[in-house]
N, C-alpha and C positions, 0 to 999 in steps of 0.2 A: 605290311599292308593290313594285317588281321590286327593290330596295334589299336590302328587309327580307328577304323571301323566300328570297334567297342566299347560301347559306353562307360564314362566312370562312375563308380556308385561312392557318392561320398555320404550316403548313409548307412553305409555298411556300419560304421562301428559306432553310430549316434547310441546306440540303446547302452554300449559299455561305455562310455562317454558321460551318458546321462547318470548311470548308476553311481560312477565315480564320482559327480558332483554332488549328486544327490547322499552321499556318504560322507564327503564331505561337508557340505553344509549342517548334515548331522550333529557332527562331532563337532563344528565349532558351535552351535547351539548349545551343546550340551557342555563346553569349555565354558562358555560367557549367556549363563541363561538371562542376566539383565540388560545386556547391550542387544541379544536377538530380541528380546520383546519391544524394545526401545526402538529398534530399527521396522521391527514390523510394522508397528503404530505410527512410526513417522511415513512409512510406504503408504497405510492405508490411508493417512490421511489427505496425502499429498494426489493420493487417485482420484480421493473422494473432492477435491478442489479440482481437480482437472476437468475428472466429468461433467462437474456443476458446470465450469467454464463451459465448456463446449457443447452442455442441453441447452442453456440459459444463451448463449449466441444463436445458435441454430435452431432455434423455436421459431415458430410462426407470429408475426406478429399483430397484434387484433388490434390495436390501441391508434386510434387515430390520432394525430399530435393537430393542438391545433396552435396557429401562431402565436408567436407573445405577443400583448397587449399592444397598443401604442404608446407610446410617451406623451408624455401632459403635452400641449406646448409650452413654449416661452415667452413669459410676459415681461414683454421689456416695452419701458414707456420712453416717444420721443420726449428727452431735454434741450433744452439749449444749455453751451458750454455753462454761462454765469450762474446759471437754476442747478446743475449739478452738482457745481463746486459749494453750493448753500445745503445742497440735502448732505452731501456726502461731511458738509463740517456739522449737520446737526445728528450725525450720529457719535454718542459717545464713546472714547477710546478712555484705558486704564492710564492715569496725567501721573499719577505716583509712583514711586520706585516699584520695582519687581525683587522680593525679598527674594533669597533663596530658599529651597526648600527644606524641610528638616531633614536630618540624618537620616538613614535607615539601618535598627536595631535591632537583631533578630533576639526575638526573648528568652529561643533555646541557646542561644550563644550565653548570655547573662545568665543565665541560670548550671550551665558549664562550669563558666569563671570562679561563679560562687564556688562549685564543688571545688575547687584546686584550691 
């Protein structure tokens, strides 16, 4: 019964726990002094984006939005079928073949070639 009754203290051994890692992380800083710097910088900076994240959401916001514009309308004039088929043949289309286009040659390749 006196078991039960007794609270557990699981910070009994945090402070030698702590010291431990903190001993260790010592000594592997001091094994790899350019991977701990590397890894610090990459921690701070990765904070420093998080916080932005999360001031820059959680701000107040002052800025009233106001709607987008309207669209033009659409100007479309009635035809009759015969009148359309007379506008739509007096616009001009390309009547001549469609060459292809020229190669594409990169000039640092040609100047490569040369060297060899």
């Amino acid at each position: 019964m006196a078991i039960v009754l007794t609270s557990p203290r699981p910070l009994d051994g945090l402070r030698t726990t702590a010291s431990r890692v903190f001993l260790r992380a010592a000594a592997l800083c001091r094994a790899y002094p350019r991977e701990a710097v590397g890894t610090a910088l990459f921690v701070l900076v990765a904070a420093i984006a998080i916080a932005t994240t999360l001031i820059m959401r959680s701000g107040p916001t002052t800025q009233v939005q106001s709607p987008p514009p309207a669209a033009p309308p659409m100007l479309v004039r009635a035809l009759a079928p015969d009148q359309a088929v007379k506008v739509n043949d007096s616009i001009p289309l390309a009547g001549g073949p469609n060459p292809a286009a020229a190669p594409f040659l990169l000039k640092a390749a040609r100047r490569a070639g040369r060297r060899r």
